[in-house]
N, C-alpha and C positions, 0 to 999 in steps of 0.2 A: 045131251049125249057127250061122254065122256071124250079124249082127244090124248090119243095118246102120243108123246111128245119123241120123235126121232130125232138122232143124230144130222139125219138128210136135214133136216129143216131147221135146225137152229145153224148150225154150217151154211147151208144155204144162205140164212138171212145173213152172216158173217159175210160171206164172200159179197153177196149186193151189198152190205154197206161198205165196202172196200173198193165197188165200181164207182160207186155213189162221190166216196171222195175221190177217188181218183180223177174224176174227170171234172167234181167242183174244184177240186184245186187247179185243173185244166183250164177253167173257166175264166177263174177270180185271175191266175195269169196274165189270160188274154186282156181282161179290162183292165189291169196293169199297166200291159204295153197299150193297149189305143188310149189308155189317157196319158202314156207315156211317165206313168209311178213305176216302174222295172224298177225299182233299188234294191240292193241287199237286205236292207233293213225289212222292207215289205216280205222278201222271196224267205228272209227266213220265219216272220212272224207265220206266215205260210206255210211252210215246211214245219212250223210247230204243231202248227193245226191238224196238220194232214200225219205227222207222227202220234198223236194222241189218238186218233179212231184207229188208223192203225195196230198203235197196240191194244186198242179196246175190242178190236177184229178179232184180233190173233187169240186173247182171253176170252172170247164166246167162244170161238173156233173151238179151242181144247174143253171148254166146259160141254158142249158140242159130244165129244168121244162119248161120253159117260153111258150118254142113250142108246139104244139098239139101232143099227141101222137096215134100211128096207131095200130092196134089188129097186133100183128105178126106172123109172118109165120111158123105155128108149123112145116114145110118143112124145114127150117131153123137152127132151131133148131136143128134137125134129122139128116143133113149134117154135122154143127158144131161139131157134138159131136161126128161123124162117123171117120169123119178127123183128132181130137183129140184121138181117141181110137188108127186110126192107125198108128197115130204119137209115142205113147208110145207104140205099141206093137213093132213100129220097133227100137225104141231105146232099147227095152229092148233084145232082141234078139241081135241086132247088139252088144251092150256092150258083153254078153254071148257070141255070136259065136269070135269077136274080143280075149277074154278073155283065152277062149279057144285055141284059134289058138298060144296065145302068141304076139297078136297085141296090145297090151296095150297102146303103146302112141299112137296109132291111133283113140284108141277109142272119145275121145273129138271131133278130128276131121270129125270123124261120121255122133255124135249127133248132129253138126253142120249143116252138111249137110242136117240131118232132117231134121231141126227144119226149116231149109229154104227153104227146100220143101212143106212141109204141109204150108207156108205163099200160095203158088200159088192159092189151090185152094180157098183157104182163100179169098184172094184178089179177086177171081171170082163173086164170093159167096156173099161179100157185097158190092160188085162194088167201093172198095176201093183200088187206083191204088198203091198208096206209099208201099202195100203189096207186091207187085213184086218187087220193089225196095229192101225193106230189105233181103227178098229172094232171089234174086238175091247176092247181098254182101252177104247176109250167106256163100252161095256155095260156090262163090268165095273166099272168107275167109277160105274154109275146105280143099277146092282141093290144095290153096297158102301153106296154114300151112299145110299140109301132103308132099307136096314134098318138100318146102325149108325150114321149119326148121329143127333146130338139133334134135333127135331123145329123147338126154337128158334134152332139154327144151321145147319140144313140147305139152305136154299137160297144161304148166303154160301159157307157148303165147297164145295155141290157147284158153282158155276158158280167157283170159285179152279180145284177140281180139272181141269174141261172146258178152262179154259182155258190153264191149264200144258200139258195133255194136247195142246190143239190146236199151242200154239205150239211143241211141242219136234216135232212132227209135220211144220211147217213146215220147221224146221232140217234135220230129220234129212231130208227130201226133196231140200231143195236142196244137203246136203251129200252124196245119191246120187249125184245131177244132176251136180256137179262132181267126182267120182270118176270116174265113164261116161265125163267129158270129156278127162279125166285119161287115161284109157284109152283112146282113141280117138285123141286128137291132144295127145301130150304138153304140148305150146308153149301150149296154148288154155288151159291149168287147172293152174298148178303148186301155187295153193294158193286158197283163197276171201279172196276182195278186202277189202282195209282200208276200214271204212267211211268213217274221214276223208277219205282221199286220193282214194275215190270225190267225195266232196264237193265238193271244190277245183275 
């Protein structure tokens, strides 16, 4: 069956891989500071990273327009933001009751876990499959880094790990996003944008 390609959903995949980095660059950050590499040098190698999808966002986004777009599903919507709510209530609890208990390096490895949970129904939700994928490595990544790291280097690996994981998550979305485009209307996507020349 044919699939015909909207606006809504190439946008869409834009704007998630633009949460994607944002918060892998959030991530790679924090395991920065707990191994205590905060340097300039790092924050910009960083900041390059997180400019490049960026403006590889912003060139789906506009190839994006070309399509017709569809009224959306205020149901959609309502789930989105339902799954989001309890994705932050359970991290904030979990950090508190961890915190509490005196689980402290465990806590990253948690949030981890969350954060790759709430992708499932995600993935359901916009019938977008690569969501069980990063979800799937989330977990794995939480339950790996809870039992086999050191306890004194645990919370620097495991938020390095979350957020390589998140940011190649980003990549590999938006380099679907411009394949789909690729296939769809050859002229629109012959390859993914130069960031300098975006710049200019």
């Amino acid at each position: 069956m044919n699939h015909t390609l909207t606006a809504n959903e190439i946008q869409g995949r834009a704007t998630g891989a633009i949460f994607f980095a944002a918060f892998g660059t959030l991530w790679i950050a924090l395991a920065l500071y707990a191994r205590q590499s905060l340097r300039p040098a790092s924050l910009a190698w960083l900041a390059m990273i997180l400019l490049v999808l960026l403006v590889m966002a912003r060139w789906v986004h506009r190839q994006g327009k070309r399509y017709p777009s569809v009224t959306d599903d205020p149901t959609l919507a309502r789930t989105f933001n339902r799954v989001n709510l309890i994705q932050w209530i359970a991290v904030g609890l979990t950090a508190f009751t961890f915190a509490r208990l005196h689980l402290d390096a465990y806590i990253l490895s948690a949030i981890t876990a969350i954060v790759g949970l709430h992708l499932f129904p995600l993935a359901r939700l916009f019938r977008y499959r690569p969501h069980y994928l990063t979800g799937g490595l989330l977990c794995a990544w939480a339950a790996a880094s809870a039992l086999f790291l050191p306890l004194d280097r645990m919370q620097g690996l495991t938020a390095m790990g979350t957020g390589i994981l998140l940011l190649a998550s980003s990549y590999l979305t938006l380099d679907l996003a411009a394949a789909k485009l690729r296939r769809n209307f050859p002229r629109v996507a012959t390859q993914l944008p130069n960031p300098q020349r975006q710049m200019q």
